[in-house]
C-alpha positions, 0 to 999 in steps of 0.5 A: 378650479383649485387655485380660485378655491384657494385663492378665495378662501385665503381672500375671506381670511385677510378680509376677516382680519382686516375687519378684526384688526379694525374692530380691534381699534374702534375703542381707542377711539370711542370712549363713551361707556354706553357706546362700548356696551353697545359694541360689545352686545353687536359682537355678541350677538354676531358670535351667536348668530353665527353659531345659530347660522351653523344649525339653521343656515348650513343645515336648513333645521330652523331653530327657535329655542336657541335660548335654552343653549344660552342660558344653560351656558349663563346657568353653568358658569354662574352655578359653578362659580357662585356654589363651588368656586370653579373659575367661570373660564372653566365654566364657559366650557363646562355649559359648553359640553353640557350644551352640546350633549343637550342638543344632540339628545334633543335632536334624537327626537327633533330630528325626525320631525320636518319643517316648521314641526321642528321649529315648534318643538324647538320653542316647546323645549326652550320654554319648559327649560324656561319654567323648570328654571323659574321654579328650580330653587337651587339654581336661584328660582325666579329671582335669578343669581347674583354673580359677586364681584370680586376684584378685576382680574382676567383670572375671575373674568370680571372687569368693573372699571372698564369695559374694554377687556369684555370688548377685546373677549367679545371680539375674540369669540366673534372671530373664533365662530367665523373661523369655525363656520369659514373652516366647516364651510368647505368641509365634508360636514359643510357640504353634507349640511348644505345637501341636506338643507336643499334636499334630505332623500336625495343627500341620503340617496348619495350617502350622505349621513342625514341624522347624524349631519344634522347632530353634528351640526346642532352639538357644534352650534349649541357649544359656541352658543352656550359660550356667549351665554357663559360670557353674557352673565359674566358681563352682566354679573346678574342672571334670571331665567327669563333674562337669558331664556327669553324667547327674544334670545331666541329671536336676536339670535336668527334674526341677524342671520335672517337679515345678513344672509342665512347659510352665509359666511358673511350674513350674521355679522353683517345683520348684527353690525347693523341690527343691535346697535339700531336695537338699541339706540331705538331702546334708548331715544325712542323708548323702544324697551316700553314701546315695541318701536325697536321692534317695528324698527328691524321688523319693517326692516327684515321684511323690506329686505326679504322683498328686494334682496330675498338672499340677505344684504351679503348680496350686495357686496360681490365678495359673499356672491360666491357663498350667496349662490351656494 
């Protein structure tokens, strides 16, 4: 038994940096501008997928306000940089820690709510934070913060000739939230999270510590979304409270998960390899942004999914069956 589970846990490893390694060489190949920015958002949005997964996949607490993460992470990078100075790779942890302290005083309340009461709160909050940002006159109000550009330079993380180095950091942070989730997975904390998931009395009944299972797990994920929130604005260079505490944040963020394989391993990237480059080519070629066709396009999609493959598209593939039976 521990030979297999050794045995897979080194396989998912060279799987992962095969497909890193590969990842790593697409833009030597593809040149065209808009078809990196598409990239780069897929392996955003796979980071952030996998950091909502954490909470709402492994741990069951279904999230909807993610968004107030990201943003707080935009917010933090973009304040400490704009008013003081401070290098936005300080920034990025800075709105990380204040992201996870966030969340866990958030869950001293949440927490104790079940269900679909959770979810709702989680919208209440995220969309308070969202007016008070919008009224908050030192953080910009409603016209947001424009990020001055300085000259290229790894040190001031902005890139205006090239958008390979965000690629290459893009790339990195994806693969650093997959390491985090493939580590915690088969750790303590990834088998009390799954317990608690599947049944919180009869996990308690076994010693598990429920609560506090489930702050750990809403601290971690709220830290690597805020992250891509810090690395957003930076790649943007413009922030507004609604452009990165809308509630479609929110939902970018489950919804690969969702169509991948929730409380998968594998489920997040997959659902964003294929459901932000099809977010947006519809946007661009069908006038999804004006239309809502972007919108019917993966909606019709997650539902047919959820019909013939309830476990996610991971079921497809036999290396993720183990995970998908968990």
């Amino acid at each position: 038994m521990d030979k297999d589970f050794t045995s897979r846990r080194r396989r998912e490893l060279i799987i992962a940096a095969f497909f890193a390694a590969l990842a790593a060489t697409v833009p030597l190949f593809v040149k065209d501008v808009y078809i990196q920015n598409i990239m780069v958002l897929t392996l955003m949005y796979a980071a952030l997928s996998q950091a909502w997964n954490i909470l709402s996949g492994y741990c069951g607490q279904i999230s909807l306000g993610h968004a107030l993460y990201f943003g707080l992470g935009a917010y933090t990078t973009a304040l400490l940089f704009t008013k003081f100075g401070v290098l936005p790779w300080f920034g990025m942890l800075a709105g990380g820690v204040i992201s996870a302290v966030i969340a866990m005083a958030l869950g001293y309340p949440c927490f104790r709510l079940g269900g679909h009461y959770f979810s709702i709160a989680t919208i209440v909050i995220a969309e308070i934070a969202l007016v008070l940002f919008q009224n908050w006159d030192w953080a910009g109000a409603a016209l947001g913060i424009d990020i001055p550009i300085h000259r290229d330079s790894w040190l001031t993380f902005q890139f205006t000739r090239s958008k390979l180095p965000y690629f290459y950091f893009a790339l990195v942070l994806a693969c650093i939230a997959w390491l985090v989730t493939w580590w915690l997975e088969d750790s303590k904390w990834g088998y009390w999270w799954r317990a608690v998931k599947d049944n919180p009395s009869a996990a308690e009944s076994l010693g598990v510590d429920v609560f506090n299972s489930k702050m750990g797990a809403a601290a971690v994920s709220a830290f690597l979304t805020a992250i891509g929130g810090s690395f957003y604005a930076q790649f943007v260079s413009y922030i507004d409270p609604e452009s990165v505490m809308g509630f479609q944040f929110s939902l970018l963020m489950a919804l690969p998960a969702v169509l991948g394989g929730i409380g998968t391993l594998w489920g997040p990237v997959l659902g964003a390899v294929i459901l932000i480059p099809l977010t947006e080519l519809t946007r661009s070629y069908i006038g999804g942004s004006g239309r809502g066709v972007d919108l019917i396009v993966y909606g019709l999609m997650i539902v047919l999914i959820s019909l013939a493959r309830p476990q996610g598209l991971v079921g497809l593939f036999s290396v993720s069956k183990k995970a998908v039976s968990r």
